[in-house]
C-alpha positions as CSV (number, residue, x, y, z in Angstrom):
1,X,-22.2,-5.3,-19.6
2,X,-25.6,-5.3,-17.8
3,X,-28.7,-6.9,-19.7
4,X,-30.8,-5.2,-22.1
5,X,-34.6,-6.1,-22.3
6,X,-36.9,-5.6,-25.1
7,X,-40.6,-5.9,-25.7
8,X,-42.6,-6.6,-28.4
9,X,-46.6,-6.6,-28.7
10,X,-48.6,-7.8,-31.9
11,X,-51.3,-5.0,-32.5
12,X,-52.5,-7.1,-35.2
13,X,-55.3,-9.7,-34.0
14,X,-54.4,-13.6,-34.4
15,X,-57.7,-15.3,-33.7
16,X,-56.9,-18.5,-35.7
17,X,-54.1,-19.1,-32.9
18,X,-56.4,-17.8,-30.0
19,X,-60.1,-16.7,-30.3
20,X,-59.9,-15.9,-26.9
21,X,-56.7,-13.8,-26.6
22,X,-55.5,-12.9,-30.1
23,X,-52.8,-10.7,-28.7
24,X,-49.1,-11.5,-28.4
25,X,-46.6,-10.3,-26.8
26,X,-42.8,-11.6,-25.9
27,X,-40.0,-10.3,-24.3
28,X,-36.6,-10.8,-25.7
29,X,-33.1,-10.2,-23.7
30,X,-30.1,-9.0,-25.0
31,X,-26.4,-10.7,-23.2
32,X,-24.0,-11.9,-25.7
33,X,-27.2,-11.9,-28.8
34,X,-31.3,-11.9,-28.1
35,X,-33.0,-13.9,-26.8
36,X,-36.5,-14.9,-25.6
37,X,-37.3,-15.4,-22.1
38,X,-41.6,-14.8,-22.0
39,X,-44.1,-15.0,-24.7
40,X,-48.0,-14.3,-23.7
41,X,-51.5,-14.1,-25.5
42,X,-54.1,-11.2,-24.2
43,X,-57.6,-10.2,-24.9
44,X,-56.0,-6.4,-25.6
45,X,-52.7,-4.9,-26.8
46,X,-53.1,-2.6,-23.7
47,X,-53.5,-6.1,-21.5
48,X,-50.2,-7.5,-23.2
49,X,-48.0,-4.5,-22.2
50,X,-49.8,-4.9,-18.4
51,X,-48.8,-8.9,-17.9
52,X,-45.8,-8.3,-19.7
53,X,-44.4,-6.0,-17.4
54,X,-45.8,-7.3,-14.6
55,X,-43.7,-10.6,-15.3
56,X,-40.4,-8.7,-15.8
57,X,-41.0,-6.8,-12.6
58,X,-41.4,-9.8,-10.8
59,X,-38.5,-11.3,-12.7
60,X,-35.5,-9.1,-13.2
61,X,-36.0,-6.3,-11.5
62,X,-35.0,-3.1,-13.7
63,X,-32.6,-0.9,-12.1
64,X,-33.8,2.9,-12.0
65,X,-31.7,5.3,-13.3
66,X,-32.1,9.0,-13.1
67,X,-30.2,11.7,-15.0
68,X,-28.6,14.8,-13.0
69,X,-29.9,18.1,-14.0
């Protein structure tokens, strides 16, 4: 069974764990249960979805798939 990846970003703001970047985000990955592999903090939600998949693409790259019509 390949790996499943999931993402998950806080839209609510946690300043009283990071003035700077109250944003967090992780990405969790599925083999025989989940699992977390990369947390981050960002200045946006929009910012956490950019590093986040920036890292994963550097990571583990995802396979493309493409349906047939």
């Amino acid at each position: 069974m390949d790996s499943e990846y999931s993402l998950k970003i806080s839209l609510t703001e946690h300043r009283h764990d990071h003035t700077d970047a109250p944003y967090y985000w992780c990405i969790s990955k599925y083999d025989d249960g989940w699992h977390i592999i990369k947390t981050g903090w960002e200045k946006t939600p929009d910012l956490c979805f950019l590093s986040a998949m920036k890292w994963i693409q550097r990571q583990c790259p995802l396979s493309s798939t493409s349906a047939a019509p």
